[in-house]
C-alpha positions as CSV (number, residue, x, y, z in Angstrom):
1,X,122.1,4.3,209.4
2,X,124.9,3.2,207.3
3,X,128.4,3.0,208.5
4,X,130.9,6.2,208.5
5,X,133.5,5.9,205.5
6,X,136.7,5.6,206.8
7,X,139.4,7.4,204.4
8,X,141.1,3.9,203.7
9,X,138.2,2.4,202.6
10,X,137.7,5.2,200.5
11,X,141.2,5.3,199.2
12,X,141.1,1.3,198.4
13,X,137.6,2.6,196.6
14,X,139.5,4.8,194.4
15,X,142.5,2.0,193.7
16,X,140.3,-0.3,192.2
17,X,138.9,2.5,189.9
18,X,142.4,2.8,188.1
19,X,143.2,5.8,190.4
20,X,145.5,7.0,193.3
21,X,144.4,10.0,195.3
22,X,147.5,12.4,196.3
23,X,146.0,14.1,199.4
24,X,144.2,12.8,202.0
25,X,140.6,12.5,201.7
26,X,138.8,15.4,201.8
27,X,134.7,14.5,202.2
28,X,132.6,12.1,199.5
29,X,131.1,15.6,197.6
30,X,135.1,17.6,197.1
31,X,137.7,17.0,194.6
32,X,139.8,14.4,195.6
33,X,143.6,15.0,193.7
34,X,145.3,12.3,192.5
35,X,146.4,10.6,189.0
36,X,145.4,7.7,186.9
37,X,147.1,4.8,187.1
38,X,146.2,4.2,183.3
39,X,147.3,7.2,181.7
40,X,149.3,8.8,184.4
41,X,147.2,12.4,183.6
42,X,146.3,14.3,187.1
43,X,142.8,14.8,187.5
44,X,140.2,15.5,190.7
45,X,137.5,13.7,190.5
46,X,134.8,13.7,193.8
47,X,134.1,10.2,195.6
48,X,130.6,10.4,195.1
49,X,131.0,10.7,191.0
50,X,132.9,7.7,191.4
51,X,130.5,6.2,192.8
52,X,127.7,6.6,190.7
53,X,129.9,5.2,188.2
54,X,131.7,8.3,186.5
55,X,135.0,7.4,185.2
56,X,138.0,8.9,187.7
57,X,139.7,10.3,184.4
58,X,138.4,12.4,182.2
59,X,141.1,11.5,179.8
60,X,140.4,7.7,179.6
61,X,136.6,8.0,180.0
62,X,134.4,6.5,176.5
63,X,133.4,10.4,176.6
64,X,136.6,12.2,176.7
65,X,135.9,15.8,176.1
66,X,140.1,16.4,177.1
67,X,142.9,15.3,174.8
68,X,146.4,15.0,176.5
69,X,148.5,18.0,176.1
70,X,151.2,16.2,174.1
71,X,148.8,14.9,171.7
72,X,147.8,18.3,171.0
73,X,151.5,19.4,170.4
74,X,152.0,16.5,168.5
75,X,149.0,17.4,166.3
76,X,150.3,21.0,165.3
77,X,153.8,19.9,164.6
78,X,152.4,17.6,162.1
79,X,150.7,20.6,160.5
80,X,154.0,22.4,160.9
81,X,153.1,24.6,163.7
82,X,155.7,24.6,166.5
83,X,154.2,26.2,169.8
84,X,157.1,25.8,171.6
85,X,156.5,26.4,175.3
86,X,153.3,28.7,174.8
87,X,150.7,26.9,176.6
88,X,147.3,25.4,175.0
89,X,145.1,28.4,175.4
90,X,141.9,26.4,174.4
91,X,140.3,24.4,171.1
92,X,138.7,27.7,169.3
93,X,141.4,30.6,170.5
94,X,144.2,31.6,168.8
95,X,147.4,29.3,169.7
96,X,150.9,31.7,168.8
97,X,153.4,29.8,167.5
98,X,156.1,29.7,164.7
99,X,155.8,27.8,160.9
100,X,158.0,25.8,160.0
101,X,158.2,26.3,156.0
102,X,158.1,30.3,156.2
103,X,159.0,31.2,159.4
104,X,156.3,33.6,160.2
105,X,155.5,34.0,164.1
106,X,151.7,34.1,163.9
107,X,148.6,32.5,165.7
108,X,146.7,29.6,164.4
109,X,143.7,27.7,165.7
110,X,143.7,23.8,166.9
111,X,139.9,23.6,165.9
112,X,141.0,24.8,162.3
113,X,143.7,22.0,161.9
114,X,141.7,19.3,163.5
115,X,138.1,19.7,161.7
116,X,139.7,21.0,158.2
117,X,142.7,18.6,158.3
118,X,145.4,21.1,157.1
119,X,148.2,20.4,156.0
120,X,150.0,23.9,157.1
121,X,148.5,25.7,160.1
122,X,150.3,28.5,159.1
123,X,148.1,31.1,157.4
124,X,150.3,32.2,154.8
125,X,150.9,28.8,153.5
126,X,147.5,27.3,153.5
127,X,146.3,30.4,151.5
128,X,143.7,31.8,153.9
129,X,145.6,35.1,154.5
130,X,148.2,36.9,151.7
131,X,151.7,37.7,153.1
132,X,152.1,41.3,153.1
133,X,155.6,40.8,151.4
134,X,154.3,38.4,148.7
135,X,151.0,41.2,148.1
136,X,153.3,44.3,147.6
137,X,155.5,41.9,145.0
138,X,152.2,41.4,142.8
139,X,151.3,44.8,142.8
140,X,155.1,46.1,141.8
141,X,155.3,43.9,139.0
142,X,151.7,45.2,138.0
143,X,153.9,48.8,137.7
144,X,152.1,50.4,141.1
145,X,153.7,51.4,144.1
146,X,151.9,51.4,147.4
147,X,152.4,53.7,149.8
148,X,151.0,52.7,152.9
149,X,151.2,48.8,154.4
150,X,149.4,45.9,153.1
151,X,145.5,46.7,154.5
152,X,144.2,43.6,153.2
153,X,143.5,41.7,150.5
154,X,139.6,42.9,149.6
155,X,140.3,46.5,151.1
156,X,141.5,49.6,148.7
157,X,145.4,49.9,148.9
158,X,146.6,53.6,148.3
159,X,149.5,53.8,146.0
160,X,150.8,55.4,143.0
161,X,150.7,53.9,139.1
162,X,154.6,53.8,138.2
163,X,153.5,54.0,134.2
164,X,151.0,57.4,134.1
165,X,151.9,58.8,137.9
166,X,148.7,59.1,138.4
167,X,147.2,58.1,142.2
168,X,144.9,55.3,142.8
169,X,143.5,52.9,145.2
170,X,143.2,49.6,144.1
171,X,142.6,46.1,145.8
172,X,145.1,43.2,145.3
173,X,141.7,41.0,145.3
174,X,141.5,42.3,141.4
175,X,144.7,42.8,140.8
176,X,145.8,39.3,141.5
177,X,142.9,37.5,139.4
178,X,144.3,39.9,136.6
179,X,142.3,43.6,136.5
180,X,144.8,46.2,136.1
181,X,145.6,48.3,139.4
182,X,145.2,51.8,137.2
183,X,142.1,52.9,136.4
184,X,143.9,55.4,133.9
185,X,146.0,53.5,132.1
186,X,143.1,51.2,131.4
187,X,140.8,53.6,129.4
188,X,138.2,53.9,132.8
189,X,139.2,57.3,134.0
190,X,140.7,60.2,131.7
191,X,142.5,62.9,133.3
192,X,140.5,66.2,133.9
193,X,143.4,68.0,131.3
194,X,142.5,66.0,128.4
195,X,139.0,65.8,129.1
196,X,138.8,69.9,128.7
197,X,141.3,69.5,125.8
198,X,138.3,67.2,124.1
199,X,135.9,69.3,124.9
200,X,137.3,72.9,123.6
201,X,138.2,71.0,120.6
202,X,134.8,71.2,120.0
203,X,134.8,74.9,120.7
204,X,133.3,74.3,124.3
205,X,134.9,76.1,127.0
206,X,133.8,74.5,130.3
207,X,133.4,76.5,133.0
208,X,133.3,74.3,136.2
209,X,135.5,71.7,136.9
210,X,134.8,67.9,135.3
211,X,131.7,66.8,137.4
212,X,133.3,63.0,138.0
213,X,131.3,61.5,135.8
214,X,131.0,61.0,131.5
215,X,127.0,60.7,131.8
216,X,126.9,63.9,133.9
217,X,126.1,67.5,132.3
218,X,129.0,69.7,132.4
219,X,128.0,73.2,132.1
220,X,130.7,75.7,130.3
221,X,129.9,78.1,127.0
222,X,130.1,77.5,123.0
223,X,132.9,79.9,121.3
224,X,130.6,79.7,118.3
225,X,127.2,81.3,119.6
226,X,128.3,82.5,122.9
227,X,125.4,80.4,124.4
228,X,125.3,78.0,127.8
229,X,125.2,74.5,127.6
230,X,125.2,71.5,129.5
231,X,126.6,68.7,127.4
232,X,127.6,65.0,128.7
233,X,130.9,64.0,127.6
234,X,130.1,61.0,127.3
235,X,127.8,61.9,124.1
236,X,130.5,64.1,122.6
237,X,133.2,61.5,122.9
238,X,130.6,59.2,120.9
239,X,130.8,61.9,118.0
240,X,127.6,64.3,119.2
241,X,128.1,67.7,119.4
242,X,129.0,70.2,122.3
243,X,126.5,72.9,121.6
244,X,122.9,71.8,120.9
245,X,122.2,75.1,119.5
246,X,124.5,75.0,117.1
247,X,123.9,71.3,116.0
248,X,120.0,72.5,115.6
249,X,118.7,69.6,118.1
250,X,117.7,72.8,120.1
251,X,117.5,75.8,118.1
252,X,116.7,79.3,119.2
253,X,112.7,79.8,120.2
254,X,112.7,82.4,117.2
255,X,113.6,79.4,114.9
256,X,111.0,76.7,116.6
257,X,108.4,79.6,116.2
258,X,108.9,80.4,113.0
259,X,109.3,76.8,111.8
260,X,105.8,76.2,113.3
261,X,104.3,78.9,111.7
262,X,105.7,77.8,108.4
263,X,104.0,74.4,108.9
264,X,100.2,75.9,109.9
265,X,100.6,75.9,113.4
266,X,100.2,78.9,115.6
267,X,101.2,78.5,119.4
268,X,99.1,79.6,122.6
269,X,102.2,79.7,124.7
270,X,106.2,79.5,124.4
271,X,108.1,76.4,124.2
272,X,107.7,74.0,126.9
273,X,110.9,73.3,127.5
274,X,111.3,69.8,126.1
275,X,111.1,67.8,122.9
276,X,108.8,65.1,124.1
277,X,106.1,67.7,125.8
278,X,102.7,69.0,124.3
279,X,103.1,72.1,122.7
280,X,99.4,73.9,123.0
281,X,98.5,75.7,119.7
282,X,95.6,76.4,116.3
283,X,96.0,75.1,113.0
284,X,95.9,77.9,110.8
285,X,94.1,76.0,108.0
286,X,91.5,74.2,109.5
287,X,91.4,76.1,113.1
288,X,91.5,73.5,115.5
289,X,93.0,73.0,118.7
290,X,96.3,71.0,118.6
291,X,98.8,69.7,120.9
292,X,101.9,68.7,118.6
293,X,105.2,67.4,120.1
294,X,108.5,69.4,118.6
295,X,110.5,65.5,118.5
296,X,107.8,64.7,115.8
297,X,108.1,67.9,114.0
298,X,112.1,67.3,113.5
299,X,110.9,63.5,112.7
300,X,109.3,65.2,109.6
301,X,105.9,64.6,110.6
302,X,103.3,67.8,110.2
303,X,101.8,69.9,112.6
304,X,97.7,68.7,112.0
305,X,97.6,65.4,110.6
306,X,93.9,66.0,109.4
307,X,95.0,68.6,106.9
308,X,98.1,67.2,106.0
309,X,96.7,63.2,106.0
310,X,99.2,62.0,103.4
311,X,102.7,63.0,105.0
312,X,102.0,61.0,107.8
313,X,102.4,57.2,108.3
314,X,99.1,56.1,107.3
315,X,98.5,57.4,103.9
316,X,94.6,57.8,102.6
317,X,95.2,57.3,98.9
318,X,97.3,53.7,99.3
319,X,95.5,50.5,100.5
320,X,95.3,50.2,104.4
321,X,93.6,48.2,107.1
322,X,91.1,48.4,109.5
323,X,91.8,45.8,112.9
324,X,89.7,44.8,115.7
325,X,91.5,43.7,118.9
326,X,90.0,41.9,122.1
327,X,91.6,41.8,125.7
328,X,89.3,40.6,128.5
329,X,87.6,43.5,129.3
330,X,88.9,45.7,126.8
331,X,88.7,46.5,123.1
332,X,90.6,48.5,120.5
333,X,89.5,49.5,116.6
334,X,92.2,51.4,114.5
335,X,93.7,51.6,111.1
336,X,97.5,50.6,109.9
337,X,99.3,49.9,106.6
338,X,101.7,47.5,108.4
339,X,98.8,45.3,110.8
340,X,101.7,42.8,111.4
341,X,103.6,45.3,113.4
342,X,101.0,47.5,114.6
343,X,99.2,44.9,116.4
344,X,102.2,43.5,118.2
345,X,102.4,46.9,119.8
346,X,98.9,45.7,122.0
347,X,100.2,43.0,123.2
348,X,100.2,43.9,126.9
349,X,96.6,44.3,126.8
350,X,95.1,41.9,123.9
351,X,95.3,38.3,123.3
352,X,92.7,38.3,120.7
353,X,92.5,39.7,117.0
354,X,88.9,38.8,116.1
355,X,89.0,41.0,112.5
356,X,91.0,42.7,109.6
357,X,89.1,44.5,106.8
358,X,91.3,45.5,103.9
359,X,90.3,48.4,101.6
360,X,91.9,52.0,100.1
361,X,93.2,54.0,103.1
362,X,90.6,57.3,102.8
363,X,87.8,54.8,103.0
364,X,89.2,52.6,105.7
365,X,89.8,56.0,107.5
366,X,86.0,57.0,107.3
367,X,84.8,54.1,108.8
368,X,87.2,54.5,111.6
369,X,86.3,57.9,112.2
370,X,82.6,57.6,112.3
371,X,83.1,54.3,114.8
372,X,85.3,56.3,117.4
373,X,82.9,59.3,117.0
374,X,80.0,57.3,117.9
375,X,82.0,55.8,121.0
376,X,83.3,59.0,122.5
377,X,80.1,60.0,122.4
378,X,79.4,58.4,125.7
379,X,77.6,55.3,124.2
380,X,76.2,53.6,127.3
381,X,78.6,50.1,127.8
382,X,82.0,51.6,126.2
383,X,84.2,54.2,128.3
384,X,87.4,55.5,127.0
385,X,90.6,53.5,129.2
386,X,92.4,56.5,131.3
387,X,95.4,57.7,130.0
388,X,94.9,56.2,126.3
389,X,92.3,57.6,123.3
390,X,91.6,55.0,121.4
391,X,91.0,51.7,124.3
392,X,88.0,51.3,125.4
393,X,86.3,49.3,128.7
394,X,83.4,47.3,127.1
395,X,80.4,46.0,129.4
396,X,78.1,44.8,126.6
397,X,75.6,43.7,129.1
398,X,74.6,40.1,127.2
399,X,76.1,41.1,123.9
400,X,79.2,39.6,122.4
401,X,81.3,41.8,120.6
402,X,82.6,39.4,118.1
403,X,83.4,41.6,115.0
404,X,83.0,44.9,113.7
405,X,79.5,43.7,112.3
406,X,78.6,43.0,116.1
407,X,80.0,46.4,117.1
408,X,78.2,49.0,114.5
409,X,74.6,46.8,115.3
410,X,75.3,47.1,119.2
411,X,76.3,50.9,118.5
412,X,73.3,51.5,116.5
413,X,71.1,50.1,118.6
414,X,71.8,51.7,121.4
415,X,72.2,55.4,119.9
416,X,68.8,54.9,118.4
417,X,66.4,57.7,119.3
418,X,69.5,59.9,121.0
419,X,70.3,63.0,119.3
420,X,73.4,61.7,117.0
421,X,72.3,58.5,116.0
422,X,75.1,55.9,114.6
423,X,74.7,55.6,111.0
424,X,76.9,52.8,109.2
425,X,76.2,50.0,106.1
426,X,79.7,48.3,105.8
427,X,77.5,46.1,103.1
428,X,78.0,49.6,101.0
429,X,81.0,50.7,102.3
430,X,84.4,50.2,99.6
431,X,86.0,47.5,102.5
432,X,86.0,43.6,102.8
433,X,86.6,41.7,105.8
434,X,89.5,39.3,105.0
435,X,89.0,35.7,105.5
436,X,90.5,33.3,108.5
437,X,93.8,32.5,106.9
438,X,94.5,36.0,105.1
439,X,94.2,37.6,108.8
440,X,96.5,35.1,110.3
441,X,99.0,35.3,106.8
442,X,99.1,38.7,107.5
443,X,99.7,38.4,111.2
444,X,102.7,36.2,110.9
445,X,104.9,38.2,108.1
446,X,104.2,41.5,106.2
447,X,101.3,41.7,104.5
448,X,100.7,43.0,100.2
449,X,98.0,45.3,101.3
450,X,97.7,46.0,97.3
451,X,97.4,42.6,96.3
452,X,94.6,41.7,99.5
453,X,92.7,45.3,98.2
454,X,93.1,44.3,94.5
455,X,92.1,40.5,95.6
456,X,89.1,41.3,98.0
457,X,88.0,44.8,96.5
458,X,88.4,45.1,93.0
459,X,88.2,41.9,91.7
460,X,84.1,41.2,92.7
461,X,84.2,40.0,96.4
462,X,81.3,41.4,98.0
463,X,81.7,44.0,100.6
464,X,80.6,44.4,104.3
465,X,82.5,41.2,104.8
466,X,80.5,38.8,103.2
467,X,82.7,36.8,100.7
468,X,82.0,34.6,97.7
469,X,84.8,32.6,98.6
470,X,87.4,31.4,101.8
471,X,86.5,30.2,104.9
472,X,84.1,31.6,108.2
473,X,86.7,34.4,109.9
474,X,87.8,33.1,113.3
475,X,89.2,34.9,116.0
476,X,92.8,34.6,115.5
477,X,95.6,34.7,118.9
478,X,98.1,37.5,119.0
């Protein structure tokens, strides 16, 4: 068993270590009070520590976690922060204290000025806070007067606008990177006066206050025809009118009935209720079952298309075309006088134009016609898309669909024998299939579709699509 430590051994211990205990000594494991006799800081280190080789001083040990006091002091006074006799509260709390360029009594942080090397601690003067003083000078000499204290610089700051008198809340974060602080004075917000002056200037009379907001309907009553509305302001500052009624966008349902009668169309119900919704009804003429939409009827378009083919866009007497379009599991035949523009439309579904056939509208329009009746028949392999009425899903079960050749053989083979079989010769028909670089000539820019008709119809190319001249039709990408 080792000898008992006597305390002036263990004192002499603590000599040689650069340190000189205060107190006597207390037992190897307790603090032991003393100073260093290198630096002069007090400390307490343990025996034991001491002698497992800790340093005596935290202050002058290689990992010195404790800076001297002074140092500290010094450290903020070169960042012009005088603490005077407020103690060191710690590296990441708040250490009060007065600047020395402004003068402010404030709190700044010793982590702050050591890791970002500041040149002011003050946070006025490095810019990391706004002085309420200098904040309340920018927004004067924008013209407003705030009326409570300086909230902050990204926080709304109540006040009044010295030019209009008009209340408003802006933030000195806009105002000081150069927005205006009025919302009124800079066209955003009109005052609810003139807004009513605008609008009974259009002999509107609102009757509820402004609803806040330009794109909001504001309900009130036309002097004119003593009727309702619910106009925006924001379309009757752009030049629209107040009352719809009296503009004719929305007539009276006496007027949109007798305009419908007038054009062969006799309604099963009244109006829906908007433009852009079916409107059931008969044709008068030819006594089918319609659904029109009133927003076409105003775009000048008639009420049956089948007995009123030539005021609509496609017109049967003037040269059209007839366009077969692929996707990957989907197909689309229809008829256009503009194929450029018309096709672009399908994009979303079809990467593939496999065919245009040029040829006089009427006759184009036949063959169309007899192809989608013989598909909405139920033709095993084709079913309509949902939602659409002319796509359809193909499932040609080993047969390409390559052209509209491929398409009437596959269609009359397989209504062979059923009661409406699919009859079709496009070798008699009055089309012509256009060659490879006509269909992509007419893809890229608008095509002649009365030089191609003249060109592939009347001047003796055969028809059904087989030429006397050009090159083998390839599928062309949209």
């Amino acid at each position: 068993m080792p000898p008992k430590l006597t305390e002036e051994d263990a004192r002499q211990f603590m000599r040689d270590h650069n340190f000189e205990p205060t107190t006597p000594y207390p037992l190897t494991r307790n603090p032991w009070p003393g100073y260093c006799l290198t630096c002069g800081q007090p400390g307490k280190p343990t025996h034991s520590e001491v002698k497992l080789g800790r340093s005596p001083c935290k202050y002058c040990s290689p990992n010195n976690k404790r800076t001297d006091s002074a140092i500290l002091v010094g450290k903020m006074l070169g960042a012009s922060w005088d603490v005077g006799d407020n103690p060191f509260p710690g590296v990441a709390k708040p250490w009060a204290g007065v600047c020395l360029k402004c003068g402010e009594h404030d709190f700044a942080r010793y982590r702050d000025v050591q890791r970002l090397n500041l040149t002011y601690a003050c946070s006025y003067c490095n810019g990391s806070k706004v002085h309420p003083k200098k904040a309340r000078a920018v927004m004067e000499a924008r013209n407003f007067k705030p009326s409570i204290p300086f909230p902050g610089a990204g926080h709304p700051w109540p006040g009044v606008c010295k030019t209009c008198k008009q209340p408003g809340s802006p933030r000195y974060s806009t105002v000081n990177i150069g927005f205006g602080p009025c919302e009124y004075c800079a066209k955003v917000k009109v005052d609810s006066a003139i807004l009513i002056g605008k609008m009974m200037a259009q002999d509107f009379f609102p009757s509820v206050p402004y609803p806040g907001k330009a794109v909001k309907p504001w309900a009130g009553v036309c002097h004119k025809c003593g009727r309702y509305g619910n106009p925006l302001y924001n379309a009757v500052q752009g030049g629209g009118a107040a009352c719809s009624f009296c503009s004719g966008s929305s007539p009276d349902e006496s007027i949109r009935l007798g305009k419908m009668l007038a054009l062969g169309f006799e309604p099963h119900g009244p109006y829906p209720g908007k433009a852009t919704l079916d409107w059931h009804g008969t044709c008068t003429t030819c006594s089918r079952e319609l659904s029109v939409k009133w927003i076409d009827i105003q775009a000048g378009y008639p009420a049956c298309r089948r007995c009123n083919p030539n005021k609509i866009g496609f017109k049967t007497g003037e040269p059209g075309f007839l366009y077969l379009i692929r996707g990957e599991k989907i197909m689309k035949i229809g008829i256009s006088s503009t194929p450029k523009a018309r096709i672009a439309c399908h994009r979303n579904f079809a990467n593939t134009t496999l065919e245009l056939w040029v040829g006089v509208g009427a006759d184009i329009l036949q063959v169309e016609r007899l192809i989608k009746r013989a598909l909405n028949s139920g033709v095993r392999g084709f079913q309509m898309v949902p939602g659409t009425k002319e796509q359809w899903y193909i499932d040609p079960v080993g047969e390409e669909i390559e052209s509209i050749n491929d398409l009437v053989r596959i269609l009359t083979k397989r209504t062979k024998g059923t009661p409406t079989p699919f009859r079709l010769s496009l070798s008699k028909s009055r089309i012509a299939r256009l060659s490879g670089e006509d269909t992509q000539r007419t893809l890229r820019q608008p095509a002649d579709a009365r030089a191609l008709c003249d060109s592939y119809v009347g001047n003796g190319h055969k028809r059904g699509g087989k030429r006397t001249t050009g090159k083998p039709n390839r599928p062309t990408a949209i």
